[in-house]
N, C-alpha and C positions, 0 to 999 in steps of 0.2 A: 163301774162308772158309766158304762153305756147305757146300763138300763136308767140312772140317774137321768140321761140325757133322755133319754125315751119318754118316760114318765115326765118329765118338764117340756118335752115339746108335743106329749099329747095333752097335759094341762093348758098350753098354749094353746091347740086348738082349739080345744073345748072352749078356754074364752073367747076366741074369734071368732068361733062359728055361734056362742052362744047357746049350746046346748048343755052344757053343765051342769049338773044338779049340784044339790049340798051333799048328796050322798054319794057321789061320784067324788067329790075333794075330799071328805072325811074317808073316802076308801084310797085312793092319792096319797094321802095325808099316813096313813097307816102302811101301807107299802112303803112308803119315805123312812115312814120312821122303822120298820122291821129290817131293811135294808140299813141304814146307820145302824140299828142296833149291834147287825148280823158281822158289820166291817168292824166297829170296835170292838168286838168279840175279837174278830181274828186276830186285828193288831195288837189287844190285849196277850193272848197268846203267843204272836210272833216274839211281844215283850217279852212275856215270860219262859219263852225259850231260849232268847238270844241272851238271858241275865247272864245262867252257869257258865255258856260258853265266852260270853266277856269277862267274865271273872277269872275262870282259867284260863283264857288268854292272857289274861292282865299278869295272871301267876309265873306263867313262863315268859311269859317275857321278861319280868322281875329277875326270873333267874336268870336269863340269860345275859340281862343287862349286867346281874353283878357278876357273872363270871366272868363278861368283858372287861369288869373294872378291875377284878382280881388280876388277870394277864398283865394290862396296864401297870399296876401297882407290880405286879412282879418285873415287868420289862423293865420299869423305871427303876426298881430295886439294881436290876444285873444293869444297867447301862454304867454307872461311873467304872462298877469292876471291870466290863469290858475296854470302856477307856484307858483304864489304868493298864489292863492287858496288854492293847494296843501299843498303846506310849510304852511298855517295856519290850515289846515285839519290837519296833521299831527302834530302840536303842538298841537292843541286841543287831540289829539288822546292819545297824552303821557301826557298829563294834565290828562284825561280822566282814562286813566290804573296807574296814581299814584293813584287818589282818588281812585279806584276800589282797591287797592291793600291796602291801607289805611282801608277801609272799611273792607279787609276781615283780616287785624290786627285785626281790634276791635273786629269783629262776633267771632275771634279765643281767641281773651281775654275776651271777653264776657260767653261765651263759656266753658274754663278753669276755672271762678270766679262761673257759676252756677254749673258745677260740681262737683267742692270743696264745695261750698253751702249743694246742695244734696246731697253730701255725709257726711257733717255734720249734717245736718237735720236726714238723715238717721240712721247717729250714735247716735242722740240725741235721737228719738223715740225708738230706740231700748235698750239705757241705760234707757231710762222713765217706759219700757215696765218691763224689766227684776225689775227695782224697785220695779213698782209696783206690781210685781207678787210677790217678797219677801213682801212686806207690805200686799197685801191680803193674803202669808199665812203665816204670823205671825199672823196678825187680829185674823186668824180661828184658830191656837193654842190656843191665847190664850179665843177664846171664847168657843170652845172645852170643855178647862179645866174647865171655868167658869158655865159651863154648866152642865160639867158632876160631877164638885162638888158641884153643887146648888146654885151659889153666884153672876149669872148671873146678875137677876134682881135687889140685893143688892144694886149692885156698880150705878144703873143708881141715879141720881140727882132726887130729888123730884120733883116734878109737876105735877099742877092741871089736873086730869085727862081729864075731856071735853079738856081741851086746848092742852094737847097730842096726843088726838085724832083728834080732828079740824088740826092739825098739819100735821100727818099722813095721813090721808085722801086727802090732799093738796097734799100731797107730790106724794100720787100715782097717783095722777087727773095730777098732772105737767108733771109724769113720762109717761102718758099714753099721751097724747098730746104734750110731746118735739119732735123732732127729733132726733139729731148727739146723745145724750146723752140716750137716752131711756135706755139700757138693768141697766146702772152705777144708774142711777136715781131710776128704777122701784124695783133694787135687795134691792137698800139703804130702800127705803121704807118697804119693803119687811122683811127685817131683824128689821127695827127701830121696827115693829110690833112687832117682835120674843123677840126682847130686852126687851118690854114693859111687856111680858106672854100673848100677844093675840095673841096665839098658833092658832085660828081657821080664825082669819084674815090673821097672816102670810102664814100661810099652802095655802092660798086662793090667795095670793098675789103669793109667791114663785111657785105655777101652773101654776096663769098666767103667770107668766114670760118664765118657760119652754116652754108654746106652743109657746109665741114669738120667744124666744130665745134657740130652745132645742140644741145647738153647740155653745156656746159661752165660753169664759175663765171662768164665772160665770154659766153655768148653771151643773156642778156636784158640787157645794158650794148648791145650790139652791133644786136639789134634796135631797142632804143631810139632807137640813134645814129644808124639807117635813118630811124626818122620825124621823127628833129632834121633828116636834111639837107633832105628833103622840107619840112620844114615851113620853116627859113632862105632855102630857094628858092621859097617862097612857093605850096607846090602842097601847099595845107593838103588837100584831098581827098584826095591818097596818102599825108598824113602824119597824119589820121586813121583810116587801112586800118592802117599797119606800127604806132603807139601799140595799137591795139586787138589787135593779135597779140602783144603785151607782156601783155596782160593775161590774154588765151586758152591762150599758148602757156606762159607764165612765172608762174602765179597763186600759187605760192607766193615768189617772187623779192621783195625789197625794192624793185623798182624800179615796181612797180605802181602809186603814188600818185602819180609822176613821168609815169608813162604817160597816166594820165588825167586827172591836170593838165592837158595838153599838149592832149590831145586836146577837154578843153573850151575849150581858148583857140582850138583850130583853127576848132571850129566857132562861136566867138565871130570871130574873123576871116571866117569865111563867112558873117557874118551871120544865123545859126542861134543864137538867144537862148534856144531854150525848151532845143532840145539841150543847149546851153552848161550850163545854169542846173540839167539835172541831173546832168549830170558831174561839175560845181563841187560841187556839194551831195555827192555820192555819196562826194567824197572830204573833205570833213568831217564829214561820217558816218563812215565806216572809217576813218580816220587824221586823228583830231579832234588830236591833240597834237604832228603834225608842221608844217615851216614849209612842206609845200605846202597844207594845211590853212586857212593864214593868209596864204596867198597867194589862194585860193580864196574864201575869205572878204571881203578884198577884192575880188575882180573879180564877186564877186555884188551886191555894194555896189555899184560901177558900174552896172552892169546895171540897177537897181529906180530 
């Protein structure tokens, strides 16, 4: 194109300046025309080159267009099924969170029924518990009294001794080889001896039980029961050692006015009156409204 421009602004010239010939333009004229010649040549060419390659463009892209349509046609094929998947996914789902929902009713009534349970249970053990702690000490009331008026062994039912014995001895071999029940089983045996007057089996029995059990609801009933037999065997000086361990060991226990009851009568038995006379008193001081209180009260009477 530049030379185009060349060639026409020296043809310009040449008319302005006037020196032009004919042979000078017919030579113009012939460079114009070899030069067009020369361009539609190449464009011809460019043509003829760029045909194959627009044609196999045209080809693939053909292809490619129908594989896009083929995907299409397949997506649109799988979409209802998808839906339809879907919409059963989803029922399933709300199927799914009713039982789920279902289930945690029951966990939650389940739930409500053993809590009420356990707190019955709860309540039961603890009225069982309080029962039984009235029944073990009325028991020791009244075997207290039976004891401390000598009419203990009276009241037992006759029976051959070997077979009272065979009995007992059973009873502490059971006690010493249970489980769940050991300290109930061992004290039972334990006292059955003391009920029998075999003060030096009980005494022996009621020890062991202490080392097993020295913190149980029975064991200041059990120490006690040490310085009862001591003191039935008349060895008031060791059954004023184990009473006074009733009081040291057990000072919150109910059996502590019974202890030192016991233990002023010991040393009233020893002939120790002053001892005596402060025990007595100590325990009508701290337990002015029970009947060791007014047991105490008389034997200070004796005394004066």
């Amino acid at each position: 194109m530049r030379r185009y421009w060349s060639i026409l602004f020296f043809i310009s010239l040449l008319s302005v300046a006037g020196c032009a010939t004919t042979d000078d333009l017919r030579r113009v004229h012939g460079d114009l025309a070899r030069q067009i010649q020369v361009t539609n040549e190449k464009i011809v060419s460019v043509e003829q080159g760029w045909a194959p390659l627009k044609d196999e463009l045209k080809d693939e892209l053909k292809v490619e267009i129908d594989g896009v349509r083929k995907e299409i046609a397949k997506t649109n094929e799988a979409i209802p099924s998808l839906r339809g998947s879907q919409a059963e996914g989803r029922a399933e789902m709300t199927e799914i969170r009713e039982q789920l929902q279902q289930i945690r009713g029951t966990i939650d009534g389940l739930r409500k029924e053993f809590s009420t349970a356990s707190s019955r249970a709860t309540k039961r053990e603890e009225e069982e518990k309080i029962l039984r702690e009235k029944l073990d000490n009325l028991a020791f009331k009244i075997n207290f009294i039976e004891n401390f008026l000598g009419i203990g062994k009276k009241d037992e039912p006759a029976e051959p001794s070997a077979e009272k014995t065979g009995k007992q001895a059973l009873a502490v071999k059971d006690a010493a080889g249970s489980g769940k029940t050991d300290k109930e089983s061992l004290y039972a045996a334990a006292y059955g001896f003391f009920k029998e007057g075999k003060y030096e089996k009980a005494r022996e029995s009621f020890e062991n039980f202490l080392k097993q059990y020295p913190n149980t609801e029975f064991s200041d009933n059990a120490q006690f029961w040490v310085g009862e037999c001591y003191y039935f065997e008349k060895k008031y000086e060791k059954a004023i050692v184990e009473y006074d361990k009733v009081t040291k060991n057990f000072p919150e226990g109910n059996k502590v006015p019974y202890a030192l009851l016991k233990e002023g009568l010991s040393f009233l038995k020893l002939g120790d009156k002053a001892s005596a006379k402060l025990l007595l008193q100590q325990v009508t001081k701290d337990f002015p409204n029970t009947s060791q209180a007014r047991i105490a009260r008389a034997k200070l009477l004796e005394i004066k």
